[in-house]
C-alpha positions in Angstrom: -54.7 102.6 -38.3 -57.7 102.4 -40.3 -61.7 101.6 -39.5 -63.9 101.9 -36.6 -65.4 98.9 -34.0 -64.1 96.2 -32.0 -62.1 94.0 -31.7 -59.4 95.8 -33.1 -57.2 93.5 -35.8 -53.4 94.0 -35.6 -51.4 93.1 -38.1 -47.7 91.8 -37.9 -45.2 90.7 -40.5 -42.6 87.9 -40.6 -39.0 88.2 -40.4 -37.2 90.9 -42.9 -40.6 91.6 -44.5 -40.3 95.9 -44.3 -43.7 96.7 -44.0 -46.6 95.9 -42.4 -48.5 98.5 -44.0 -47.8 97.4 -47.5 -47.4 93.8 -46.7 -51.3 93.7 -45.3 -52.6 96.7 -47.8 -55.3 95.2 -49.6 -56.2 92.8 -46.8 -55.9 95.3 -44.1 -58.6 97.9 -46.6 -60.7 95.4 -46.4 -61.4 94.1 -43.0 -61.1 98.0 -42.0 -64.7 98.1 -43.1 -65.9 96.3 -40.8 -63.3 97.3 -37.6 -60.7 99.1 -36.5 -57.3 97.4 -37.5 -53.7 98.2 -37.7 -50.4 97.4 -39.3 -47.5 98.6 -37.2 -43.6 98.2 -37.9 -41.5 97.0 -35.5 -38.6 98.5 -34.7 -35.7 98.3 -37.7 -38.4 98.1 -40.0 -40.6 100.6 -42.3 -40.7 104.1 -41.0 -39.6 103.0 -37.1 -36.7 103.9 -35.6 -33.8 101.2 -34.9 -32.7 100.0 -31.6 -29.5 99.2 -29.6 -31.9 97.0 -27.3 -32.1 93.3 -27.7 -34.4 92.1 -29.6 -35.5 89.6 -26.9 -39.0 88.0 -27.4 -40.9 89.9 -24.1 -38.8 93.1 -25.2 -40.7 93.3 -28.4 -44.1 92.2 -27.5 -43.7 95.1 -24.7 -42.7 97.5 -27.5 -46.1 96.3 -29.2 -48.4 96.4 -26.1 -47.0 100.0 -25.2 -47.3 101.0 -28.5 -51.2 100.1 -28.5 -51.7 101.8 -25.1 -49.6 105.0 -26.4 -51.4 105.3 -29.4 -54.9 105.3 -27.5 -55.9 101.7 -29.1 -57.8 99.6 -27.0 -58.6 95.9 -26.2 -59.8 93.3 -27.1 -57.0 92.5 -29.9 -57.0 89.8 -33.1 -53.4 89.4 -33.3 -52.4 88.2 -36.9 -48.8 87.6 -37.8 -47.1 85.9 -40.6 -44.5 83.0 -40.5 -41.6 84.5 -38.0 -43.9 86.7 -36.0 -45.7 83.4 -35.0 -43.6 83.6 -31.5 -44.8 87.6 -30.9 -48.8 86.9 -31.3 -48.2 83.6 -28.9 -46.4 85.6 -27.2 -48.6 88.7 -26.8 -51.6 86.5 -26.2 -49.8 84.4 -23.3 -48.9 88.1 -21.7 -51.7 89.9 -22.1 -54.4 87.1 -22.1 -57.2 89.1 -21.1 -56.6 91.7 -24.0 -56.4 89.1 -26.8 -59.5 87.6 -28.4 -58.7 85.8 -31.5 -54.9 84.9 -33.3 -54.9 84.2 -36.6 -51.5 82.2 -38.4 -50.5 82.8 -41.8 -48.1 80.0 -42.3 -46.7 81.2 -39.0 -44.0 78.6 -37.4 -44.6 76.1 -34.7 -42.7 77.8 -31.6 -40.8 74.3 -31.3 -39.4 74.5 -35.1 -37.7 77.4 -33.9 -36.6 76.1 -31.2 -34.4 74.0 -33.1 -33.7 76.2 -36.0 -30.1 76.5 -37.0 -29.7 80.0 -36.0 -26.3 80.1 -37.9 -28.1 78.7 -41.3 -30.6 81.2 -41.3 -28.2 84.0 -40.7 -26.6 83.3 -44.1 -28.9 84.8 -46.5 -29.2 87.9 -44.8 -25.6 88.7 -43.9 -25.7 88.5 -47.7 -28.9 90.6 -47.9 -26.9 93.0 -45.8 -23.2 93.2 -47.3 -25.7 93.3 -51.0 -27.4 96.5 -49.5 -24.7 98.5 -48.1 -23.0 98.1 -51.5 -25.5 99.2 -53.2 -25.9 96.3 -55.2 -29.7 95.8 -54.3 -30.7 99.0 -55.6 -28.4 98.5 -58.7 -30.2 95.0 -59.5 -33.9 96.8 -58.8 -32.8 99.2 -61.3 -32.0 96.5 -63.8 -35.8 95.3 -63.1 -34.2 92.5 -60.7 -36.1 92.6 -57.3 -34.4 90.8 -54.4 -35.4 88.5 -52.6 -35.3 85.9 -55.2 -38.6 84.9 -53.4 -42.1 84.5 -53.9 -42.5 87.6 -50.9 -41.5 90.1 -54.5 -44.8 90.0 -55.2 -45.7 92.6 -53.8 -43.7 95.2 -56.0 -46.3 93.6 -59.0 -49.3 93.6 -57.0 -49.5 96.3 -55.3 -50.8 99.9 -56.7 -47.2 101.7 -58.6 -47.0 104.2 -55.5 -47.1 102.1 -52.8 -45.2 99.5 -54.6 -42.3 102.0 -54.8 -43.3 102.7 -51.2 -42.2 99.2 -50.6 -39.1 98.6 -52.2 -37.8 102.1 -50.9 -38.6 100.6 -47.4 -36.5 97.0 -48.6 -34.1 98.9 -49.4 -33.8 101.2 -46.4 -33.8 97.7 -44.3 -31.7 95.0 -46.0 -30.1 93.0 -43.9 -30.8 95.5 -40.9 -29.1 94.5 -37.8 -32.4 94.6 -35.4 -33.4 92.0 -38.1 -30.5 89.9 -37.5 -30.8 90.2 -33.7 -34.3 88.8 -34.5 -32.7 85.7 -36.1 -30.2 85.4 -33.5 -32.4 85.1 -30.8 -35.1 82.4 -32.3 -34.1 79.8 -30.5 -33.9 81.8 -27.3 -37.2 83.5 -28.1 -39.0 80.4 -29.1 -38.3 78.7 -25.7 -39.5 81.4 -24.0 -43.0 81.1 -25.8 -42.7 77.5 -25.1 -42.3 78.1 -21.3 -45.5 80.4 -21.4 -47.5 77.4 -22.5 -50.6 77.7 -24.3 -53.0 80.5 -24.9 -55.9 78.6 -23.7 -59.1 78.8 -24.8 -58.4 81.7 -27.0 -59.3 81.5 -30.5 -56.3 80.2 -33.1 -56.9 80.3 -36.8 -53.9 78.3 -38.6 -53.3 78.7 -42.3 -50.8 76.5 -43.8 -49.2 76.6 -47.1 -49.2 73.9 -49.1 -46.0 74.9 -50.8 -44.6 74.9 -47.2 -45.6 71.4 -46.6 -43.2 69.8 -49.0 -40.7 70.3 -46.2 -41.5 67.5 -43.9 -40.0 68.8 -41.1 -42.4 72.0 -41.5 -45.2 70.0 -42.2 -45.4 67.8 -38.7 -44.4 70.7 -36.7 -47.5 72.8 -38.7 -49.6 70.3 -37.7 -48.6 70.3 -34.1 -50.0 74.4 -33.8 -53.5 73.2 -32.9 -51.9 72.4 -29.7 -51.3 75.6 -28.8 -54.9 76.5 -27.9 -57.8 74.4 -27.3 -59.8 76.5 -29.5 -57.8 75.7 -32.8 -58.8 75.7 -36.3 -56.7 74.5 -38.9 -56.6 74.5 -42.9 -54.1 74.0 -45.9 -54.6 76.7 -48.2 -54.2 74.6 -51.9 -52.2 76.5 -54.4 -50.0 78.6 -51.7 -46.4 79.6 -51.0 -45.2 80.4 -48.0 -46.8 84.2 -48.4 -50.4 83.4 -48.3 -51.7 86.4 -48.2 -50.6 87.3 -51.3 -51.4 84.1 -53.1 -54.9 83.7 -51.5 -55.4 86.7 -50.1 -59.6 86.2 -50.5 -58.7 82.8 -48.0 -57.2 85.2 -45.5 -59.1 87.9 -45.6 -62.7 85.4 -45.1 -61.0 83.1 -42.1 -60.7 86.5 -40.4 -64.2 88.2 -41.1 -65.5 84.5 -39.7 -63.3 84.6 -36.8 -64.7 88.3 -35.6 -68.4 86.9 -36.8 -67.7 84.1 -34.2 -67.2 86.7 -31.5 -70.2 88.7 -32.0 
């Protein structure tokens, strides 16, 4: 937790990502200027503790909520969460309506592309992930000076300062292929009809950023499109030049959308 005012930002990262607190760093110092904001792990990932429980979409977002009340945070919330953790923020801000303010969406997935995810599919690369960590073969390859995942998400370990980007891979390490991860995945389809049930968030505030690098998938692309219809406040823009993590790539774009969202709720 950093900064002081309201409304407090909260930060949230996508699936297998292992920290929010070094995922958001530079994004998170900066609006911390001018608020209070956090970056929080969820359980299986970072410095929390793993869980036997479910990793059911309401289970989690009541992890979150009583996390926040717990840690003596208080309302109102901007809830931003990247790509997976598009179905917690819905979520949250269908459950706890009158604590949520603003979401903001960093490439975040329409709740009814998950709905129809191939659950099995996705599952692949990080039983992979997971049989790669446990035989120690990650580490082995970051070693070499080969950082896994093959993705544009190892950015990070170049970006960020050489203590926290140590930090980071520790942390990737620690949670390759973590099996509260994998009960994430396991449960998207699940999850994402339960956001759909919940309908929209109403007039509640919805920033959408979309990568252009994700729109090549067509399928991505229309669904993307369709997230201004879960709010009748929406906003929505494609960030030119993007991948999938936009926040690294334009992390300026992200960082201004949100100063102009809390400017909108003075």
């Amino acid at each position: 937790s950093e900064g002081k005012g309201t409304p407090t930002v909260v930060f949230t990262v996508g699936s297998g990502t292992p920290s929010a607190y070094t995922d958001y760093y530079f994004i998170q110092k900066e609006i911390s200027k001018i608020t209070r904001t956090i970056s929080y792990d969820r359980l299986g990932y970072g410095w929390s503790d793993k869980t036997s429980i479910d990793r059911n979409i309401d289970q989690v977002v009541d992890e979150l909520h009583t996390l926040l009340v717990e840690s003596g945070e208080k309302p109102p919330y901007v809830l931003v969460g990247h790509s997976l953790s598009s179905l917690e923020v819905i979520r949250f801000a269908q459950v706890f309506s009158q604590e949520v303010v603003g979401v903001v969406l960093i490439d975040g997935g329409n709740p009814r592309f998950y709905a129809t995810l191939s659950e099995k599919a996705t599952l692949v690369p990080m039983y992979i992930l997971q049989l790669a960590g446990k035989s120690g073969l990650i580490r082995t390859l970051g070693n070499l000076g080969i950082l896994l995942p093959l993705t544009d998400e190892k950015k990070r370990a170049y970006l960020l300062p050489e203590e926290l980007s140590e930090i980071d891979k520790a942390l990737f390490y620690k949670s390759s292929g973590d099996k509260n991860n994998i009960s994430e995945v396991k449960n998207i389809n699940e999850n994402a009809n339960i956001v759909i049930d919940g309908g929209d968030i109403g007039n509640i505030p919805l920033i959408i950023l979309t990568s252009e690098k994700s729109c090549n998938d067509m399928t991505w692309r229309k669904t993307h499109m369709q997230l201004k219809d879960w709010s009748t406040n929406s906003e929505q823009g494609i960030v030119k030049e993007s991948s999938h993590y936009i926040h690294w790539d334009k992390p300026n774009i992200v960082k201004e959308r949100i100063k102009e969202l809390l400017e909108s709720l003075d």
